[in-house]
RORO-133084 format. One line per 5 residues: number of its first residue (from 1); their letters; for each residue x, y, z of C-alpha. Coordinates in nm, 4 decimals, always signed. Layout:
N
NUM	A	X/Y/Z; ...
END
This chain:
489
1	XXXXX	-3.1766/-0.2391/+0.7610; -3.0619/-0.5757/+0.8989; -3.4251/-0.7300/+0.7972; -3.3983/-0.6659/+0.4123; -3.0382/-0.7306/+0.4084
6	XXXXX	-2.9260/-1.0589/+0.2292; -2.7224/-1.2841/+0.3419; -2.5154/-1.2844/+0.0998; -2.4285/-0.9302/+0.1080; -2.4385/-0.8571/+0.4901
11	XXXXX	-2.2412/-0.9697/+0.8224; -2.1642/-0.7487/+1.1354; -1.7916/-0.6976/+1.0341; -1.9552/-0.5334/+0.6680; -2.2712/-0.3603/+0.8484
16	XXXXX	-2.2014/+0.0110/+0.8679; -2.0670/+0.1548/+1.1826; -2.2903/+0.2998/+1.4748; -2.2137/+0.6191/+1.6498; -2.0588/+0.4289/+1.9302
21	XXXXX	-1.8419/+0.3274/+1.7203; -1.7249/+0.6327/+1.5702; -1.4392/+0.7477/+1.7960; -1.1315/+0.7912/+1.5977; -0.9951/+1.1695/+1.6571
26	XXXXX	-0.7950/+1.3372/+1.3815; -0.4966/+1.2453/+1.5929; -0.5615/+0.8586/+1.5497; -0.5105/+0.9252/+1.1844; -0.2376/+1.0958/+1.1878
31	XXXXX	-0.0853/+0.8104/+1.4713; -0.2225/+0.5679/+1.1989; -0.0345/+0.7012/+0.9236; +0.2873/+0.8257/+1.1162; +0.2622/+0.4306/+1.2000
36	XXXXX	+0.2233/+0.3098/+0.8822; +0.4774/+0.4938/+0.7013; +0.7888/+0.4949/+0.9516; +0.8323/+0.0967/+0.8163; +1.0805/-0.0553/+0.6710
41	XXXXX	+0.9192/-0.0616/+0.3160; +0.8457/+0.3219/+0.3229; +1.2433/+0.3856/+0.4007; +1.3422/+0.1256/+0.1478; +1.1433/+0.3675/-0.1502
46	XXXXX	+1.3859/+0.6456/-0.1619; +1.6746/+0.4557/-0.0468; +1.5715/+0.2469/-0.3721; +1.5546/+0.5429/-0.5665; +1.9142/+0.6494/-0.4776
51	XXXXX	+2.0416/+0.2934/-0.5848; +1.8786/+0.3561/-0.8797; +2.0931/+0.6355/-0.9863; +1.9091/+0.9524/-0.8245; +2.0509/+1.1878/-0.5574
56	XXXXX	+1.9539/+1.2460/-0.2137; +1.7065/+1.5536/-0.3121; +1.5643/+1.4136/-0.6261; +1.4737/+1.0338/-0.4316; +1.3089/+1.2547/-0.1274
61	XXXXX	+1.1292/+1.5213/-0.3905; +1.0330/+1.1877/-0.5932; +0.8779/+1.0617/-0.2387; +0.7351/+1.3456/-0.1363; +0.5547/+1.4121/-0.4667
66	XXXXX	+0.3931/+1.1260/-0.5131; +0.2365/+1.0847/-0.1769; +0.1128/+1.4716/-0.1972; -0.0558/+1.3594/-0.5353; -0.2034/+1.0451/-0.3571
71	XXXXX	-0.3798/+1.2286/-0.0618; -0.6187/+1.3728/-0.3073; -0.8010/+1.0459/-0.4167; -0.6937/+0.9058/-0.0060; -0.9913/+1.2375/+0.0821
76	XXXXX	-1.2129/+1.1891/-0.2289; -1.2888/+0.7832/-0.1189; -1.2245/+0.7858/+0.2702; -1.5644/+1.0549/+0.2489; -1.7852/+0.7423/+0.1841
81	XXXXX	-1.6704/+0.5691/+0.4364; -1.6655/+0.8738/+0.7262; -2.0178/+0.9693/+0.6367; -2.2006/+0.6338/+0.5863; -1.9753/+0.3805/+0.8391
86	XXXXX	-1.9370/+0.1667/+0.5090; -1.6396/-0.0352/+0.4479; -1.4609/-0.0373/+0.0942; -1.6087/-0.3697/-0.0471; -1.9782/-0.2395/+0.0375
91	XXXXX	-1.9053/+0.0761/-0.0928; -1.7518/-0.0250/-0.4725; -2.1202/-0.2159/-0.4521; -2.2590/+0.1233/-0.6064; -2.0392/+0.1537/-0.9299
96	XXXXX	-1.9378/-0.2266/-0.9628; -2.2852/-0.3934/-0.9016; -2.3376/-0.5645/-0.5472; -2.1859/-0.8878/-0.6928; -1.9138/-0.7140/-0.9231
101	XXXXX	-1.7822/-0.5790/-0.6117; -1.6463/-0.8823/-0.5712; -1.4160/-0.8119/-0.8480; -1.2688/-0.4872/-0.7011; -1.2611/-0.6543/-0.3400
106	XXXXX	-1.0727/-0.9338/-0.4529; -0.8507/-0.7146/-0.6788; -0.7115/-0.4971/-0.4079; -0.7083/-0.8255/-0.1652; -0.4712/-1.0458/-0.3444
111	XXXXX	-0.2469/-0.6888/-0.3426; -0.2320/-0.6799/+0.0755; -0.1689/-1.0683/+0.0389; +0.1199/-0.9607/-0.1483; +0.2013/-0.6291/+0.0898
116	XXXXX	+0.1572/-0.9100/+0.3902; +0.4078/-1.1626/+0.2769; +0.6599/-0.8845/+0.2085; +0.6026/-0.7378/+0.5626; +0.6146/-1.0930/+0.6996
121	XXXXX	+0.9368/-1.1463/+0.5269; +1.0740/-0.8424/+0.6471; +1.0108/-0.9019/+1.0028; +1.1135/-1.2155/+0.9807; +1.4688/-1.1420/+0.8833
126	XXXXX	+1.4480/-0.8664/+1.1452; +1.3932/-1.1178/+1.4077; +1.6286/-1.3531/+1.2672; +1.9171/-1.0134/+1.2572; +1.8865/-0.9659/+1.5658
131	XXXXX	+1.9205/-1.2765/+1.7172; +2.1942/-1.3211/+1.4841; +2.3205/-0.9861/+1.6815; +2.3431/-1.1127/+2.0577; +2.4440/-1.4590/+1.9309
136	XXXXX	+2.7479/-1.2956/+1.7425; +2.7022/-1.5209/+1.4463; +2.5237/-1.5410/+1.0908; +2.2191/-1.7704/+1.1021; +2.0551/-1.7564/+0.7589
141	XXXXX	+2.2261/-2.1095/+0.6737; +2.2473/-2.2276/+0.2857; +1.9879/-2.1781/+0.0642; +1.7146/-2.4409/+0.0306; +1.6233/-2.5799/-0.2651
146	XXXXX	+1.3301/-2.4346/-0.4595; +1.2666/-2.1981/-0.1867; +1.6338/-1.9607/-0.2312; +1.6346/-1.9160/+0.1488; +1.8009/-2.0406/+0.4112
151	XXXXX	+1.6529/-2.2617/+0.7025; +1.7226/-1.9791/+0.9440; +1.5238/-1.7687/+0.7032; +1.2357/-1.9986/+0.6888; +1.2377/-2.0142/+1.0726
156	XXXXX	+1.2162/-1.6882/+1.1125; +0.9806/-1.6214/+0.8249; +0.7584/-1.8952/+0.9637; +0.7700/-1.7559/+1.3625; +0.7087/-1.4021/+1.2767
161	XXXXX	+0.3654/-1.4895/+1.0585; +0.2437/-1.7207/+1.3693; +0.3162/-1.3894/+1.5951; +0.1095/-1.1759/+1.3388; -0.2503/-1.4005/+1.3923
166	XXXXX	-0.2681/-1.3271/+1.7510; -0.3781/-0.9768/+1.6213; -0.6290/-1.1040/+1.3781; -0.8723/-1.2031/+1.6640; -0.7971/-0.8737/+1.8418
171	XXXXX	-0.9143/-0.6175/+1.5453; -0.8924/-0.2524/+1.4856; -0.9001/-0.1445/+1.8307; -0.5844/-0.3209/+1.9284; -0.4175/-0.1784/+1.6669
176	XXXXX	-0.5358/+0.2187/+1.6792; -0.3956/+0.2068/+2.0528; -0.0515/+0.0038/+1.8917; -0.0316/+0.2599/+1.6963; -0.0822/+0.5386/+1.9128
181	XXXXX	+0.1551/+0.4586/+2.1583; +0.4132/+0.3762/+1.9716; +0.4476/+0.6215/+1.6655; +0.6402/+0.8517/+1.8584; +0.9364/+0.6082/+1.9631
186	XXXXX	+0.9366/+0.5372/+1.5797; +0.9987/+0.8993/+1.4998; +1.2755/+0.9044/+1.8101; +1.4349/+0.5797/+1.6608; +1.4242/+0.7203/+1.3074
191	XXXXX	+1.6092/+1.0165/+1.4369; +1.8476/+0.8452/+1.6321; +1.9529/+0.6480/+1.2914; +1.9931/+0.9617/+1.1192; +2.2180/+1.0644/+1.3715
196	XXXXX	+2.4598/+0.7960/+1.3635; +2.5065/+0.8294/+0.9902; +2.5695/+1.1623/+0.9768; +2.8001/+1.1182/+1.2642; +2.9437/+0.8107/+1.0825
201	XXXXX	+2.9622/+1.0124/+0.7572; +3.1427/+1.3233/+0.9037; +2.8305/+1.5661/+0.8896; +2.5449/+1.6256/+0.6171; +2.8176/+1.7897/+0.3340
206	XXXXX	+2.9108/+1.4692/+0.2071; +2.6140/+1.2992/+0.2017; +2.4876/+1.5761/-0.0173; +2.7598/+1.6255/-0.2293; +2.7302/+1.2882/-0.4161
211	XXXXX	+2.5848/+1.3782/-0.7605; +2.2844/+1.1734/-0.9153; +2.4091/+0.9001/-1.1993; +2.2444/+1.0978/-1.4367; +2.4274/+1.3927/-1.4726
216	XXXXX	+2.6438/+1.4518/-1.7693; +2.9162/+1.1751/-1.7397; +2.7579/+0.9726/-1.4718; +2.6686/+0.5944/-1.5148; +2.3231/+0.6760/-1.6376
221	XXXXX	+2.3484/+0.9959/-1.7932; +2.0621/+1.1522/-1.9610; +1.8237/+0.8992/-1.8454; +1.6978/+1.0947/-1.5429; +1.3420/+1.0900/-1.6470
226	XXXXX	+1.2862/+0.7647/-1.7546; +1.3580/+0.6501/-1.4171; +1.1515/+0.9916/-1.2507; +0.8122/+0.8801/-1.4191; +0.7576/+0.5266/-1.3246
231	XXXXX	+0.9094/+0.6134/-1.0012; +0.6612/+0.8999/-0.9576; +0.4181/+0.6547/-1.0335; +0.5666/+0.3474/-0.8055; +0.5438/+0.5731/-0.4765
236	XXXXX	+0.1680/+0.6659/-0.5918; +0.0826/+0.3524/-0.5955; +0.2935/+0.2465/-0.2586; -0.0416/+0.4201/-0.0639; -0.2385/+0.3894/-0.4038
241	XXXXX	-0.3666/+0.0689/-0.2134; -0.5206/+0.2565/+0.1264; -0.6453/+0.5111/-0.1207; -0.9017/+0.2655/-0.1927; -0.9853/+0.0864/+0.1466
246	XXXXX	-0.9290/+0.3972/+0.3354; -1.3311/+0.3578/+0.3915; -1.2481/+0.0712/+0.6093; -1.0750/+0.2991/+0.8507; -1.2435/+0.6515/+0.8018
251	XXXXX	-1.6086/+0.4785/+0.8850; -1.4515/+0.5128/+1.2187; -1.4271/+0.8814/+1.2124; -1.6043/+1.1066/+1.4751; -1.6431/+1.3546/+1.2254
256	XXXXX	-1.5192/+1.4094/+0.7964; -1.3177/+1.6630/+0.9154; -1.1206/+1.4463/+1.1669; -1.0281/+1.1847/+0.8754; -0.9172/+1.5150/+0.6857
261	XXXXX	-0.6866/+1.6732/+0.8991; -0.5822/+1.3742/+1.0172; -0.4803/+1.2185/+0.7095; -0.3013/+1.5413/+0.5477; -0.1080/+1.5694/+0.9176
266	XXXXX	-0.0483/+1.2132/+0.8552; +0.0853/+1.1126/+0.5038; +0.2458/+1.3561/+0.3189; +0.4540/+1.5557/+0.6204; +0.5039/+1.1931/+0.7545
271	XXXXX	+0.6526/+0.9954/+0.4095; +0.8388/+1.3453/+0.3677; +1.0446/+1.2896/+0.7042; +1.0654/+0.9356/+0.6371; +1.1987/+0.9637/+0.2815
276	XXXXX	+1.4662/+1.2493/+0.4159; +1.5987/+1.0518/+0.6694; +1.5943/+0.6945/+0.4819; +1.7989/+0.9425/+0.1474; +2.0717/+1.0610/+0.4187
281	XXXXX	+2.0874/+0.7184/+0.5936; +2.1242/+0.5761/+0.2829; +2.3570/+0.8249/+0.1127; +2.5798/+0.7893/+0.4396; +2.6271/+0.4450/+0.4149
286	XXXXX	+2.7628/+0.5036/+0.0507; +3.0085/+0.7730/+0.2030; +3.1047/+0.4775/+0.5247; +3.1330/+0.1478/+0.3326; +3.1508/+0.2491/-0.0528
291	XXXXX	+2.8370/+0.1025/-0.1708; +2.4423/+0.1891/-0.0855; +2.3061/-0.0287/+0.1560; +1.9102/+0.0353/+0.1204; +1.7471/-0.1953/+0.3805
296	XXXXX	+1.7406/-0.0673/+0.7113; +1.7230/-0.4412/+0.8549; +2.0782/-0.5202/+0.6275; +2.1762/-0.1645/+0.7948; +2.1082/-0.2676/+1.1619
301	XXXXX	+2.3012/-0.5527/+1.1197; +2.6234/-0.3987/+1.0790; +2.5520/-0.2037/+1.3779; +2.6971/-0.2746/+1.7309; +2.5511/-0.2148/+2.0757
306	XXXXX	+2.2478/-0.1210/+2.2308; +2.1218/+0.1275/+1.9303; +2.0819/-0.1866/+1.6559; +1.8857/-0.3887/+1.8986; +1.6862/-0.1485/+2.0224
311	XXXXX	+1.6617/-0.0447/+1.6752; +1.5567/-0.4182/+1.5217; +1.3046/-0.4148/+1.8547; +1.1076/-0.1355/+1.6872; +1.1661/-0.2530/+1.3573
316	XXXXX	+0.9910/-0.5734/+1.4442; +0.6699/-0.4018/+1.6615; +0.6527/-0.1693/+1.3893; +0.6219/-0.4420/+1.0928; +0.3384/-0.6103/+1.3010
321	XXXXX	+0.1678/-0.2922/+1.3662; +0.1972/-0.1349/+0.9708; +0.0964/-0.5332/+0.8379; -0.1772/-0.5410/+1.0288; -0.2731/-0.2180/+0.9861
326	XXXXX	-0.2148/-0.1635/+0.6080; -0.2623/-0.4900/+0.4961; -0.4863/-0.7275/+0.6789; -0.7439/-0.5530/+0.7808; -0.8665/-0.4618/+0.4009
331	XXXXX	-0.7740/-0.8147/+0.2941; -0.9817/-0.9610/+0.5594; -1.2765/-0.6841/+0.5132; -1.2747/-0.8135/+0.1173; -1.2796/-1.1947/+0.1374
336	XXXXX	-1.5175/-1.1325/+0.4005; -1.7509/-0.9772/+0.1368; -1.7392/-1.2531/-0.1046; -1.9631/-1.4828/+0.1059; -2.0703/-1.2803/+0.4272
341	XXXXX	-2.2369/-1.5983/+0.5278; -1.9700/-1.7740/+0.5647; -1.6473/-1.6037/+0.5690; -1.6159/-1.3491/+0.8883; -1.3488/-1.0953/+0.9439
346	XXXXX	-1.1337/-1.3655/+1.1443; -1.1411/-1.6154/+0.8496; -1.0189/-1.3603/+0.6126; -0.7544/-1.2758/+0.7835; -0.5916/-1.6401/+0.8324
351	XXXXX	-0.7038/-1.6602/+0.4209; -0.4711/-1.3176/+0.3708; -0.1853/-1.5126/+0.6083; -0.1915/-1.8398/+0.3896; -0.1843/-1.6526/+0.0879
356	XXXXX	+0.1098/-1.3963/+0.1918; +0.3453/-1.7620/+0.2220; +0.2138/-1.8587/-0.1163; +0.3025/-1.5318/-0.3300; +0.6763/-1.6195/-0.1735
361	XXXXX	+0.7640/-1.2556/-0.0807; +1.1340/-1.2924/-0.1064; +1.1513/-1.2937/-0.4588; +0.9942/-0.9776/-0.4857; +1.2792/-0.8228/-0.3008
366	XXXXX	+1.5419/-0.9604/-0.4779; +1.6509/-0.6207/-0.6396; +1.4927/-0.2478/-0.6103; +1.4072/-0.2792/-1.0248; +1.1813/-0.5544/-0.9545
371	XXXXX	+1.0694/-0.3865/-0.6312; +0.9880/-0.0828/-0.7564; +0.8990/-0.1510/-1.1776; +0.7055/-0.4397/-1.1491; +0.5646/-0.4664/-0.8099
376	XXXXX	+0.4738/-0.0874/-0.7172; +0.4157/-0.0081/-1.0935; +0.2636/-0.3485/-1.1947; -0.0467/-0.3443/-0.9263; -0.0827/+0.0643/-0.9653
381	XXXXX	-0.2027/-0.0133/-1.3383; -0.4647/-0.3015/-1.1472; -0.5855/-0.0557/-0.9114; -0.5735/+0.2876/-1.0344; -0.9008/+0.1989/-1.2587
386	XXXXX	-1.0711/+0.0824/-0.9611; -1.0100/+0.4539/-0.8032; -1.1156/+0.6198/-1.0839; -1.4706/+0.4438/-1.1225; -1.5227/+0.4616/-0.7318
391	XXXXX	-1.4149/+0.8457/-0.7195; -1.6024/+0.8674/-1.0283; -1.9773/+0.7273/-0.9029; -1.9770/+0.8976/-0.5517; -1.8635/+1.2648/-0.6702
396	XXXXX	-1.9629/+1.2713/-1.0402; -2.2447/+1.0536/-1.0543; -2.4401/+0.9989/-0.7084; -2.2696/+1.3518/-0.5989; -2.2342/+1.1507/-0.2327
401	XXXXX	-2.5594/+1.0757/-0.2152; -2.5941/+0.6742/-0.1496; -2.9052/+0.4351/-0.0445; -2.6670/+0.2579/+0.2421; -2.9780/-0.0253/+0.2394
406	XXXXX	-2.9800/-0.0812/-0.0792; -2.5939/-0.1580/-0.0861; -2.6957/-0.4962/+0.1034; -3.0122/-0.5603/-0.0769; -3.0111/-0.8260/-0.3714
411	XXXXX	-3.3125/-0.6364/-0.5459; -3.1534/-0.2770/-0.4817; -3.0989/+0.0039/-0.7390; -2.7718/-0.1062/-0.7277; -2.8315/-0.4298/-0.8581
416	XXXXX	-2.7831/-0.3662/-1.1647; -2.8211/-0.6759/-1.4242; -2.8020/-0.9782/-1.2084; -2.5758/-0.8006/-0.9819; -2.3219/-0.6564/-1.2102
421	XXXXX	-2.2678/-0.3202/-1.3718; -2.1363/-0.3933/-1.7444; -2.0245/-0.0252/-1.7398; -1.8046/-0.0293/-1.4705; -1.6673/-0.3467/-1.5962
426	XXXXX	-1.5899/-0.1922/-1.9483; -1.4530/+0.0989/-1.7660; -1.2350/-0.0725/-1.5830; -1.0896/-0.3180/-1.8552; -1.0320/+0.0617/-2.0408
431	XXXXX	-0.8132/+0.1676/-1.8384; -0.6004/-0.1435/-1.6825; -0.5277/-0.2985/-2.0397; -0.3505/-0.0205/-2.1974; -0.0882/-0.0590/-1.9155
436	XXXXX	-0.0665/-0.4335/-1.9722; +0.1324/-0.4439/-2.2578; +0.3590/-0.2154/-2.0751; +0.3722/-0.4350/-1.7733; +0.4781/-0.7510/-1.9569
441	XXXXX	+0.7791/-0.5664/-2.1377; +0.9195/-0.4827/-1.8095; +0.8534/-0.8033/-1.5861; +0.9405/-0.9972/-1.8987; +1.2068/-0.8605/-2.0994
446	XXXXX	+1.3627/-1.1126/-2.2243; +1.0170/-1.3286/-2.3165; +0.8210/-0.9716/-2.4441; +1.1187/-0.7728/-2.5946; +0.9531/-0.7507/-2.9015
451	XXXXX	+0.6782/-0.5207/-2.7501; +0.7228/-0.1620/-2.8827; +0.8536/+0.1083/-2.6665; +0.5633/+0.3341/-2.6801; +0.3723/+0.0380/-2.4623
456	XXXXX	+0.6990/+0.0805/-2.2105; +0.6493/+0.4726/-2.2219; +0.2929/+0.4470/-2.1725; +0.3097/+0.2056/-1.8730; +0.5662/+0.4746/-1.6970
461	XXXXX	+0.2456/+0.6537/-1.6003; +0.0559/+0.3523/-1.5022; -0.1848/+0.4454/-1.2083; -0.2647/+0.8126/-1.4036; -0.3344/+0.6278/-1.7627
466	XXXXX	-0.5383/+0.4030/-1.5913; -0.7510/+0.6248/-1.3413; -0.8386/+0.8867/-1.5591; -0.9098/+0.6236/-1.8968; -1.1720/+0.4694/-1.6322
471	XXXXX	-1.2939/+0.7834/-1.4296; -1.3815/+0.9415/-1.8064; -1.5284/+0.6144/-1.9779; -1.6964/+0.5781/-1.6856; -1.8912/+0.8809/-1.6261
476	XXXXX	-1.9591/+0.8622/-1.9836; -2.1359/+0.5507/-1.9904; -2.3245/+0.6285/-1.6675; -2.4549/+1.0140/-1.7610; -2.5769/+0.8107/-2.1036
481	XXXXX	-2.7416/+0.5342/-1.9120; -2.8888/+0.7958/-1.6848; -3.0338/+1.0355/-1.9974; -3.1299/+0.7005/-2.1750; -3.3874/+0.6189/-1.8273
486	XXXX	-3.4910/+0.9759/-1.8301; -3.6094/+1.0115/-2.2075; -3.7962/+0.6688/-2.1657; -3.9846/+0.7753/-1.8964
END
């Protein structure tokens, strides 16, 4: 294949994987996902679901849910990539065109720039906790101007991204056997902080016992499922992100049933656990100080003794580990697809770094509204599309059946017009800009108040409007184009 492949379209880190390299067991998976989800960010979404108003039950249920509905379209893509060794930027070639791939690839890359600089941040502060914890002493420092951090902050910020490239020139391999070594101190760690807040809290009765905000009388009463629906959506679209470069792990797989039972093991079992014990935690700490406290780094550092910095320890391996993992691989795999040529899987992932600084990550942590609404929400209605035209061409159209040489051919069937598939493009503007309107009401309120609430309504069910709009107008336009090419002939 390598002879007829362009240039433009093919490196080693894109070519498709060889059975050597196809050793990942289901158990890797399920140590992959058990990695990725005991992080900090996966305990902050039902802890930010109780601040919003919910209840210990309905935040996990909310969790759970939504990560059971995501391991459908996690199966339906990660197929391509067990049984062809293609990554996710070769694969959208079929349905987007082999140069409006690009679009997709750079679509869900600027997302894990934004995933990495959160993660960054996070272990950053983590560091900067628990140094703050043997040194007895706060050292955030005053805020900065322009930047809203402190110099402590920045230090830390700045340290923990340098520790993060030594693992861009060590790969996938470094971070399989990361994170099968150290998922199961995660789960002990996890356990342990459960523990102490039920201890803290005088047993699980109490922590249970506080009522959601929206029962009658509460602060938010009656309002229960206007928060439930874009929250159902927000924790879809938390792993709405590896739903679509999942190929770039699962063309790894010794066989499609290891990425299966692997992955179901993995994800929904795994954010279950994680959601329970961040909801007590959580809960417990509204029971111990009065008020929810719903990052676990913030948590730690109220702690004393050996538990909080054995607990930041993990917290900070962990980050690296899940970043890495979740984040820079696929951004890496995607710039590296814009110009193979010149752009290999190394240089991506220093572009994903510099880019993580830029999106300054902080902000989008201020508060668990903007967290959850605009962030999770927001890039659900950008990438649910994608899922639905990619799910859409390898089951409905090509019924798994690809030409994996003429995904790095210039002159390939799936060429298309120059490159580019107008249908998928149309397909995909169908179903994001329904949700835009939507979007801009609630990052924008006070600039797009004038929007009607229908728009608002609409854009509760962001990643759902905006797969199925695109899976539907897709196949569509595709069956035509196909019974068009038939009657001519």
């Amino acid at each position: 294949m390598t002879e007829h492949a362009a240039d433009t379209l093919w490196n080693r880190d894109l070519a498709p994987t060889g059975p050597e390299q196809r050793t990942w067991t289901w158990y890797h998976f399920a140590a992959l996902w058990v990695g990725m989800v005991v992080a900090v960010p996966s305990w902050m979404l039902a802890s930010g679901l109780i601040e919003q108003g919910m209840s210990a039950g309905q935040a996990a249920v909310t969790v759970l849910l939504g990560n059971v509905v995501v391991l459908i379209p996690l199966l339906l893509i990660g197929h391509a990539g067990a049984r062809y060794g293609i990554p996710y930027s070769v694969l959208a070639r079929a349905s987007f065109g082999t140069r409006g791939a690009r679009l997709p690839a750079i679509a869900r890359a600027l997302v894990a720039c934004g995933w990495y600089g959160i993660q960054t941040w996070i272990g950053g502060e983590a560091l900067l906790t628990l140094l703050g914890v043997l040194l007895r002493t706060d050292l955030k420092g005053p805020a900065l101007p322009l930047l809203g951090m402190g110099l402590g902050q920045a230090l830390s910020f700045a340290a923990f991204w340098a520790l993060q490239l030594f693992f861009v020139r060590k790969g996938l391999t470094t971070i399989r056997r990361l994170e099968t070594w150290t998922a199961p101190i995660k789960i002990l760690v996890c356990g342990a902080l459960v523990w102490w807040a039920v201890d803290r809290a005088g047993g699980v009765g109490p922590i249970f016992a506080s009522p959601s905000a929206f029962v009658p009388g509460g602060a938010r009463a009656g309002q229960f499922w206007t928060v439930f629906l874009p929250s159902l959506t927000a924790m879809i679209g938390f792993w709405g992100t590896l739903a679509l470069n999942i190929p770039d792990f699962t063309r790894f797989a010794r066989s499609q049933r290891d990425q299966m039972i692997g992955q179901a093991i993995g994800l929904p079992p795994g954010m279950g656990l994680i959601a329970l014990a961040s909801v007590i935690t959580t809960s417990a700490t509204v029971v111990i100080y009065g008020h929810a406290i719903w990052d676990p780094v913030a948590l730690s550092g109220t702690l004393s003794g050996p538990l909080v910095l054995l607990g930041l320890i993990v917290i900070t391996i962990d980050t690296i580990s899940c970043n890495i993992a979740a984040n820079l691989v696929c951004a890496a795999y995607d710039f590296s697809s814009l110009a193979p040529g010149r752009i290999s899987y190394r240089t991506g992932g220093l572009i994903t770094a510099v880019i993580g600084v830029l999106i300054m990550p902080w902000k989008l942590l201020e508060t668990t509204g903007g967290y959850i609404f605009v962030w999770l929400t927001g890039y659900s209605a950008l990438l649910g599309p994608i899922a639905g035209i990619l799910i859409a061409d390898y089951w409905l159209i090509r019924r798994a059946q690809l030409d994996v040489a003429d995904l790095y051919r210039e002159d390939g069937r799936y060429a298309y017009a120059g490159g580019w598939n107008s249908r998928a493009l149309l397909a995909f503007a169908i179903g994001m800009l329904p949700n835009l309107p939507g979007f801009l009401a609630t990052a924008a309120p006070g600039l797009c108040g004038w929007i009607p609430g229908f728009w608002t309504s609409l854009y509760a069910y962001a990643w759902f409007t905006g797969l199925f709009l695109a899976l539907a107008s897709y196949t569509l336009m595709m069956r035509r184009r196909t019974d068009q090419a038939v009657a001519a002939a």
